[in-house]
C-alpha positions in Angstrom: 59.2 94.9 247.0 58.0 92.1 245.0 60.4 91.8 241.0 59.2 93.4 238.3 57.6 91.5 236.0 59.7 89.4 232.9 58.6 91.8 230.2 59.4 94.7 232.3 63.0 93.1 233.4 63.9 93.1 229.8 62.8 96.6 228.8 64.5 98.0 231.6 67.7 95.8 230.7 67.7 97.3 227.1 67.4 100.5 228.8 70.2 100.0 231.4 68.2 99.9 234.9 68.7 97.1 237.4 65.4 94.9 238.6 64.6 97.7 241.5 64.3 100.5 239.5 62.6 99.0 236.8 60.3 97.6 239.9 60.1 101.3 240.8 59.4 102.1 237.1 56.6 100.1 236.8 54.6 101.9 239.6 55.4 105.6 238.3 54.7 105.1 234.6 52.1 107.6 234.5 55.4 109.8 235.0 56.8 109.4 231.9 58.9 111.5 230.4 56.7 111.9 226.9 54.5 114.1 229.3 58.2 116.2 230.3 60.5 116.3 227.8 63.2 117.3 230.3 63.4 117.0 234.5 65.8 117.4 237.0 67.8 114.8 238.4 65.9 115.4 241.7 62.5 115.8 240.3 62.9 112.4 238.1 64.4 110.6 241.5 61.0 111.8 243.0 59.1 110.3 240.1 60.3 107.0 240.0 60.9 106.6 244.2 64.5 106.7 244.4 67.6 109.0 245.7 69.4 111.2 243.4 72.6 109.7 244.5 70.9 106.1 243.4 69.7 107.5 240.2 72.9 109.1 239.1 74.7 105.5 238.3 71.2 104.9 236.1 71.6 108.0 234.5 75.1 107.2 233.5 74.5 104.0 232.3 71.9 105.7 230.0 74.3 108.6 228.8 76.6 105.8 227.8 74.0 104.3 225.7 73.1 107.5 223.6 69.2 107.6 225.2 69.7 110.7 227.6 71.7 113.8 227.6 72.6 116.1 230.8 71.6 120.0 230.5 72.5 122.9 231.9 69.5 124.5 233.2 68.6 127.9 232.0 69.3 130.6 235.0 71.0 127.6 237.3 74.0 126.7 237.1 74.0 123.8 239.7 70.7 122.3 238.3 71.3 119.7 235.4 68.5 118.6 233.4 67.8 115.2 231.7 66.5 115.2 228.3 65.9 111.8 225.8 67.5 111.7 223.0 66.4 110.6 219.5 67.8 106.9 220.8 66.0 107.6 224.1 62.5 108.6 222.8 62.1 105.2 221.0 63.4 103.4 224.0 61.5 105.0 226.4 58.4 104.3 224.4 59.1 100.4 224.1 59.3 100.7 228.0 55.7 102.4 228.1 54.2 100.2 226.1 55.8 97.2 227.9 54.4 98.3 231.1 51.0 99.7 229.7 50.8 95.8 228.7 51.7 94.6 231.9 49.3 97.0 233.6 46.4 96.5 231.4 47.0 92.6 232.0 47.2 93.0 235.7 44.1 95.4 236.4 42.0 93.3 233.6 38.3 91.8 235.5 39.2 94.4 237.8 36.4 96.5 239.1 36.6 100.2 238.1 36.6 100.8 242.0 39.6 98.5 242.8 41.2 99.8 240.2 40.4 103.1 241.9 41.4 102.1 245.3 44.4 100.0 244.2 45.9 103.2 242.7 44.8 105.3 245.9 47.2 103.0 247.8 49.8 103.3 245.1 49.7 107.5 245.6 49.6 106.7 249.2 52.8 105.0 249.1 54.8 107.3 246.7 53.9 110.1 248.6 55.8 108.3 251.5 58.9 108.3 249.9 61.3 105.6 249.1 
């Protein structure tokens, strides 16, 4: 898996993530958590292509840094929930825009049809697994 981008590497450094999950990141932005204000552990890890395990150490790093909080889920008690916080929300959204950016700049005198089949592959992949 190729590095994320420069712009993307600091984003995702503000926000705590190491260069393969903010690689990760880059290729499930349309998963963004302004779409879900809260997910599980396990459906975020599915989101961005990694394990739960691999994504707890993220998610701790984040807690530390005021962006996310853990929630109990309503009717089950094993299930946690991730939700940004008021720190998180403008974080996150510095991240979104970084990588719109970089998207925008990397699909740009792209034919609407590679564009189309560039993101078919993507799904493709994702739907592999990590």
């Amino acid at each position: 898996m190729a590095a994320a981008p420069p712009a993307a590497r600091r984003a995702g450094a503000a926000a705590g993530a190491t260069d393969p999950q903010r690689t990760r990141a880059c290729g499930a932005r349309r998963t963004c958590p302004r779409r879900r204000p809260s997910r599980t552990i396990s459906r975020l890890g599915a989101a961005v292509g990694s394990r739960p395990s691999t994504l707890t150490s993220v998610l701790d790093r984040l807690e530390r840094r005021g962006h996310i909080v853990r929630a109990k889920q309503v009717g089950d008690r094993r299930s946690v929930r991730i939700e940004l916080t008021e720190s998180g929300r403008p974080a996150a959204s510095r991240i979104r825009d970084t990588l719109a950016g970089l998207e925008s700049r990397a699909l740009n005198g792209l034919s609407a049809e590679t564009v189309a089949g560039f993101r078919t592959v993507l799904d493709a992949l994702g739907k592999e697994g990590p």
